[in-house]
C-alpha positions in Angstrom: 0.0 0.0 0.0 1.0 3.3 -0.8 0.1 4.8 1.9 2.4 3.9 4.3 6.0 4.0 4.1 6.9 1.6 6.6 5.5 -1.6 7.4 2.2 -1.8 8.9 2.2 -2.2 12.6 -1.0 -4.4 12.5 -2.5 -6.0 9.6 -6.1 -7.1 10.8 -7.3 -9.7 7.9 -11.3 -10.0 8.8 -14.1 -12.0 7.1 -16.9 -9.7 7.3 -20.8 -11.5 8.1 -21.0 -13.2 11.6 -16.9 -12.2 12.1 -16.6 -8.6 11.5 -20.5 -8.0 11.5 -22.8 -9.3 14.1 -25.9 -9.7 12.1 -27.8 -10.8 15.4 -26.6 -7.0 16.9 -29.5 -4.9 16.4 -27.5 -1.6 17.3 -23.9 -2.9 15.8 -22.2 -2.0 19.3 -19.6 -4.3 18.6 -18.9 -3.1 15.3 -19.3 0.0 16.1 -16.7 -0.3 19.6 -14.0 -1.9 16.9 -14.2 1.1 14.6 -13.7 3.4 17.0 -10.6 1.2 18.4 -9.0 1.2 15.2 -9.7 4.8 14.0 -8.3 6.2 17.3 -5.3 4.1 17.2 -4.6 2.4 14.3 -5.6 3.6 10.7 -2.9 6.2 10.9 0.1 2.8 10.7 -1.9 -0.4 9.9 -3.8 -2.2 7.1 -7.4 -2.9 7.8 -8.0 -5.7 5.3 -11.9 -7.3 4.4 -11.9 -11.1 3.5 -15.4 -12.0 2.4 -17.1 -14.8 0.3 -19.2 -11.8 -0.9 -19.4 -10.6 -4.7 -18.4 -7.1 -4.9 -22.8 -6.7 -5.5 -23.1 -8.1 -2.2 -20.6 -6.6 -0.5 -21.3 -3.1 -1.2 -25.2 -4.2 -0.2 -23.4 -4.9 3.1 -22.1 -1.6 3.1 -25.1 0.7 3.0 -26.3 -2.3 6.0 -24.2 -2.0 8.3 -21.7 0.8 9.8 -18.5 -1.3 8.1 -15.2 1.0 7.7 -13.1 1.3 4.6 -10.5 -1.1 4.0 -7.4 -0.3 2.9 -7.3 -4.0 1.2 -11.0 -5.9 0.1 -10.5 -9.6 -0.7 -13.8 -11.0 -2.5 -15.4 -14.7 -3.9 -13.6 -16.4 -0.8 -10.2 -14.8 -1.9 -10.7 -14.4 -6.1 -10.5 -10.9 -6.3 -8.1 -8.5 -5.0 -9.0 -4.8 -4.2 -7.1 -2.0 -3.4 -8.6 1.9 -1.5 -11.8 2.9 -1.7 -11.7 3.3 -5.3 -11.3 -0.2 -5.6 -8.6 -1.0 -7.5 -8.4 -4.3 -8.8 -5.0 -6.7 -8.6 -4.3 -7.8 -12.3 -1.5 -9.8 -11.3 -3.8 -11.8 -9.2 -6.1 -12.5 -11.5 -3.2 -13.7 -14.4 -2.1 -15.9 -11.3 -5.7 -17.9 -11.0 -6.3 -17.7 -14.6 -3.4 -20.7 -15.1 -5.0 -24.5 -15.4 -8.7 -23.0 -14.9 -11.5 -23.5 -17.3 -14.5 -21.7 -15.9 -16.8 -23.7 -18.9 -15.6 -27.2 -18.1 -16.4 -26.6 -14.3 -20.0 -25.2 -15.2 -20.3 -28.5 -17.7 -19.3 -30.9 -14.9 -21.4 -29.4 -12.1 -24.1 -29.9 -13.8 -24.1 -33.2 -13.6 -24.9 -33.1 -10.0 -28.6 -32.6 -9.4 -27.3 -31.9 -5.7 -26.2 -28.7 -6.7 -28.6 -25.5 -6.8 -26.9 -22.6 -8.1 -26.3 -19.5 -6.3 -27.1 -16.0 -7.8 -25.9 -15.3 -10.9 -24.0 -12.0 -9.2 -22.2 -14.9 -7.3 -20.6 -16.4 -10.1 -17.6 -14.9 -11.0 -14.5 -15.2 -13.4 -12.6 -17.5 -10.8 -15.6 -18.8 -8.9 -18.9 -21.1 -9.3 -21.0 -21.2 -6.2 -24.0 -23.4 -5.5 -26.0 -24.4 -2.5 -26.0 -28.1 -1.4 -27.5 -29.8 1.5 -25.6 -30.2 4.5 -25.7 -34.3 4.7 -25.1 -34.3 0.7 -21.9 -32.0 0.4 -19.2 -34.2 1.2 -20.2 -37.1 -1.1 -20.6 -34.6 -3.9 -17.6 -33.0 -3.3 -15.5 -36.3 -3.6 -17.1 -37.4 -6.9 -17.3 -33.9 -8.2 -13.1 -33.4 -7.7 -12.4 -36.6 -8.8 -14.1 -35.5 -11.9 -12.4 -32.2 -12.0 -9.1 -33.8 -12.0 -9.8 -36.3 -14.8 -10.6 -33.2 -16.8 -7.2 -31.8 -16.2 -8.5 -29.0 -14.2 -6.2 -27.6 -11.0 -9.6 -26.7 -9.2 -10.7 -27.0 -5.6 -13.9 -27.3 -3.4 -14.5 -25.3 -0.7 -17.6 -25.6 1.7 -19.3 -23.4 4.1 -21.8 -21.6 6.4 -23.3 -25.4 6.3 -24.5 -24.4 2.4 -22.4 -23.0 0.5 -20.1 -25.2 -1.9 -17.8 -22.7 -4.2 -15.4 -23.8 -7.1 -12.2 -22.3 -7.4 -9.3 -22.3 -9.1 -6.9 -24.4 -6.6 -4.2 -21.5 -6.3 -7.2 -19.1 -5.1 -8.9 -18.7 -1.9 -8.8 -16.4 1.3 -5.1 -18.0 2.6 -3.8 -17.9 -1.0 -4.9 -14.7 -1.4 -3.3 -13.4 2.2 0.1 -15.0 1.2 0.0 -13.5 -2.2 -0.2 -10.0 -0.3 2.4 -11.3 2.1 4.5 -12.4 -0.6 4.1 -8.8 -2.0 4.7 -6.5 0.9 7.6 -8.4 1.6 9.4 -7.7 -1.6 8.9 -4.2 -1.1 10.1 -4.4 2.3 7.2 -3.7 4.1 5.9 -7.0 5.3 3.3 -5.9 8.3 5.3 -6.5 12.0 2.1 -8.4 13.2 -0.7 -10.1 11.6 -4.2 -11.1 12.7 -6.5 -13.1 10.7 -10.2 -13.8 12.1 -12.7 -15.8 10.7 -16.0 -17.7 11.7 -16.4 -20.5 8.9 -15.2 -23.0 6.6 -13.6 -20.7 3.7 -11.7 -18.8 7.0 -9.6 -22.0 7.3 -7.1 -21.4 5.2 -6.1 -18.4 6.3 -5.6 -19.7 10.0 -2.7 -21.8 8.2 -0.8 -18.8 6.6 2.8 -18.9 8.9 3.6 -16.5 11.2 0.3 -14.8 11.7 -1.7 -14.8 15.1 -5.5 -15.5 14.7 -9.2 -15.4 16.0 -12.2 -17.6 15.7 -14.9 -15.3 17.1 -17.0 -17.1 20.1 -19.9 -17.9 17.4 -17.3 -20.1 15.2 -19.5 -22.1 13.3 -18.6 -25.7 13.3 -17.0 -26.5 10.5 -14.1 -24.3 11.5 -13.7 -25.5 15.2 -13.5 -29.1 13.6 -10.6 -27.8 11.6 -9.0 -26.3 14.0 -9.5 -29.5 16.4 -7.6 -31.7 13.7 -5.3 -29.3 12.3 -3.9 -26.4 14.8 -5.3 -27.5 18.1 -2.0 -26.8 19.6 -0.9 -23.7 17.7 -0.7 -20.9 20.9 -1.4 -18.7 18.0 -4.3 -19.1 17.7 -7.3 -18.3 20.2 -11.1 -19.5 20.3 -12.7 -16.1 22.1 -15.0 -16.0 24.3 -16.5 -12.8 22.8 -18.8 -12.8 19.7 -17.4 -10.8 16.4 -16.1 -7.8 16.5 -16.0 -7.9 20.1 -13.9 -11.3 19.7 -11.7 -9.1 17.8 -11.2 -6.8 20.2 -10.3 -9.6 22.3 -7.4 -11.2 20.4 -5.6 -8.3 20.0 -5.7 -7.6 23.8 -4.4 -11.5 23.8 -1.7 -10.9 21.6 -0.8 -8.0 22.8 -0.9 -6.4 19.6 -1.4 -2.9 20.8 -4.5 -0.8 22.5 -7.0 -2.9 23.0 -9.8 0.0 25.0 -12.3 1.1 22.6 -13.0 5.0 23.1 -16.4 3.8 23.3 -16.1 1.8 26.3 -15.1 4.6 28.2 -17.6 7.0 29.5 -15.3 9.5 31.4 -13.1 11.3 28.6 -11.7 13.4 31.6 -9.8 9.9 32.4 -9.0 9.2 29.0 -6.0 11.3 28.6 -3.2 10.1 26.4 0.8 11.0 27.2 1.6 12.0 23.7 -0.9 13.8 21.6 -3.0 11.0 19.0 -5.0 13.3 16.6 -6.9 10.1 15.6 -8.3 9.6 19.3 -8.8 13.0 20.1 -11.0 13.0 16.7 -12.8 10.1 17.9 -13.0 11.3 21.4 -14.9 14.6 20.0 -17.4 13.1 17.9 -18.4 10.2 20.7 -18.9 13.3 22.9 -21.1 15.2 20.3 -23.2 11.3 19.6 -23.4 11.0 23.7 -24.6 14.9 24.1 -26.9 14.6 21.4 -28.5 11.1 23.0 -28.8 12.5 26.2 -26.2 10.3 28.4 -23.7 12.8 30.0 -24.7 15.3 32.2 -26.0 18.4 30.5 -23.4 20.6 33.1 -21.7 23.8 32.6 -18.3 22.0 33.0 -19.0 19.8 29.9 -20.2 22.9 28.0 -16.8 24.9 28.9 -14.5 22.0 28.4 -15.9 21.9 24.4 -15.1 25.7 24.5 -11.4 25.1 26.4 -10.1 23.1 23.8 -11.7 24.5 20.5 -8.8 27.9 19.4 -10.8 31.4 19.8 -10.2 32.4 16.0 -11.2 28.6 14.7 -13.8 28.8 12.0 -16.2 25.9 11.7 -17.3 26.1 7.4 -20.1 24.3 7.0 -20.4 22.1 3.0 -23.1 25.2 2.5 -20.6 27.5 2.7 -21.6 29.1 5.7 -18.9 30.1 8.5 -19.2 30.0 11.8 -16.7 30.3 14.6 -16.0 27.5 16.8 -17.6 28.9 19.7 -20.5 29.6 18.4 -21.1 26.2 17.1 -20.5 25.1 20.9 -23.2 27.6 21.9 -25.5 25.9 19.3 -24.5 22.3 20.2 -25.9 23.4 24.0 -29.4 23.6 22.2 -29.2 20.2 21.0 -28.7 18.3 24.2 -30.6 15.5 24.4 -32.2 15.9 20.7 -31.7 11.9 19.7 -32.6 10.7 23.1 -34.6 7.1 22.4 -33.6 6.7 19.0 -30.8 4.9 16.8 -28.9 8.0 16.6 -25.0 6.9 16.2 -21.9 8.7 15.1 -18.9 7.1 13.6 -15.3 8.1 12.0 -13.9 6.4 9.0 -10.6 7.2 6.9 -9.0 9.7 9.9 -5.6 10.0 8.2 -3.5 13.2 9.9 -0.7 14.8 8.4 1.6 16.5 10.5 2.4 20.1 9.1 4.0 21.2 12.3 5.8 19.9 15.1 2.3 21.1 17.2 -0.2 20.7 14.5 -1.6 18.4 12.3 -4.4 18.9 9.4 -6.6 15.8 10.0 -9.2 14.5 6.8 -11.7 11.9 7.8 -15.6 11.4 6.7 -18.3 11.2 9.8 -21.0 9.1 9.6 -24.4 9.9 11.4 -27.0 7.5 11.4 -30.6 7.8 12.5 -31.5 4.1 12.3 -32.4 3.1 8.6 -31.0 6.6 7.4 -27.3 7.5 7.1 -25.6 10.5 6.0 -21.5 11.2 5.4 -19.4 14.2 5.5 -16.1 14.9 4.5 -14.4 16.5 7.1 -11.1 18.5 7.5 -9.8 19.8 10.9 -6.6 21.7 12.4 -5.2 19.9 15.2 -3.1 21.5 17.6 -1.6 20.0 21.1 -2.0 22.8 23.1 -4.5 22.1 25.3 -5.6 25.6 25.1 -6.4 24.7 21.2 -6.9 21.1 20.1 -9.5 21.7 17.1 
């Protein structure tokens, strides 16, 4: 990545539904709790990287669901597609790579042949990947007479099944471990392999990448089981890796407090910021710090005291300008005094605040100019602005 100079302190590598994403979490708290951990103290050096058996339809459905940051890194079709930014930048070399020995028409030909097999959607099936559904009790049967048939045809394919339903066909070079190695593989001859990685998974097509060397890794508390029955014959031993005790994101959380892989305290776990003062100044959690505040103010749960009101005041410069995307100005002060009026405005409802892409550059030895979109959601509606904010660490000026 581009981005960073240096090797990534942390590279998290995360499958997304029932890993990342609690779809059982009503009000995504966990997910919610990790992005605030990784905004605050980890987007600024480290890779956030999304490992999904999603199509890139599905996944950006998932995306206006659920309050998922942006990866730096999106691996898609159980590890067949390589993305890079938001832009989404696909990996050509990749996709040369799986394209050897593979011959998506024979596959198709052979499958059908199994009346087992129902296929998926066709936004499932992609260049490098044929997906079907297949009973639970059926799927191991087919998927022995279904390679042998592959092979026969010359084909270097592979079966992988999942979520108790899912049965994909991929080339046998691809999937979400191959996939992970390849990015190893590449960082490293650019001399920036990451210092620590964490891979975290909940089913079947998460295997592999739980066998990727040198990596620490996480099956979330709700590990479906499939995977613990892997991990039972195949890594039971392996210190590195950790069944939690928490579900998803939370699970997450968990591991890298295991590991010891850094800061492990979501901002959002703590509800005294007056305690939650850092020795050196971290524009990301300060950032994170503010906007929790403003989501907190807004839903009613700190007290609506004059001590709150001038600490907002204390560290916001007397010249700043606030510039709305209208075009309006305002100064910092008075958009305190109008914040004052909105105490308590999203009490009882979904309201939620969230930071995604905080990246500060440092244009001083005391200042940085920090860009980052904030989300606000109101329950089924979400809205996003970009934000750009002067950071200062004098207390007497933060923002």
């Amino acid at each position: 990545m581009d981005r960073l100079s240096s090797p990534a302190r942390l590279m998290i590598v995360s499958d997304l539904d029932h890993t990342m994403v609690d779809h059982h979490d009503a009000e995504n708290l966990s997910l919610l709790r990790f992005n605030a951990l990784w905004e605050s103290n980890y987007r600024h050096d480290s890779l956030l990287v999304f490992s999904t058996g999603r199509s890139l339809t599905l996944y950006k459905e998932l995306r206006k669901e659920k309050p998922i940051l942006t990866p730096d890194i999106t691996i898609m079709s159980v590890g067949t597609e390589i993305t890079y930014g938001k832009s989404m930048v696909p990996d050509d070399g990749w996709f040369d790579i799986l394209s050897q020995k593979w011959d998506r028409n024979i596959v198709i030909e052979e499958a059908k042949k199994f009346s087992e097999l129902k296929p998926q959607a066709e936004t499932e099936q992609r260049p490098h990947k044929i997906s079907f559904y297949v009973e639970k009790e059926k799927a191991q049967q087919v998927t022995k007479d279904l390679s042998e048939r592959l092979e026969k045809c010359g084909l270097d394919a592979k079966i992988i099944y999942s979520g108790g339903i899912d049965l994909d066909i991929l080339p046998q070079g691809a999937g979400k471990g191959q996939a992970l190695a390849y990015l190893h593989k590449k960082f490293k001859s650019e001399g920036k392999l990451p210092i620590n990685t964490l891979v975290c998974g909940d089913s079947g097509n998460d295997a592999e990448l739980f066998s990727i060397p040198d990596v620490h890794g996480v099956m979330v508390s709700n590990a479906q089981e499939e995977l613990l029955q892997w991990h039972a014959q195949n890594a039971k031993g392996n210190p590195k890796i950790i069944h939690a005790t928490e579900r998803c994101a939370a699970g997450i959380i968990q591991a890298i407090s295991h590991f010891n892989l850094g800061p492990s305290i979501s901002p959002r776990d703590v509800m005294d910021f007056t305690e939650c003062q850092l020795e050196h100044v971290n524009p990301g959690h300060e950032i994170v710090k503010f906007y929790l505040f403003y989501e907190r103010w807004r839903r009613g749960e700190v007290e609506n005291s004059e001590s709150y009101y001038a600490s907002l005041k204390a560290v916001c410069h007397p010249s700043g300008v606030f510039i709305h995307p209208s075009g309006e100005e305002l100064s910092l002060h008075d958009s305190i005094d109008k914040l004052k009026k909105c105490y308590g405005d999203r009490q009882g409802t979904k309201y939620r605040v969230w930071i995604d892409r905080l990246l500060p550059t440092r244009i001083s030895n005391d200042a940085w100019l920090v860009s980052f979109d904030k989300w606000e959601s109101t329950g089924e509606e979400c809205q996003c602005g970009v934000v750009t904010t002067l950071l200062r660490s004098k207390a007497s000026a933060r923002l």
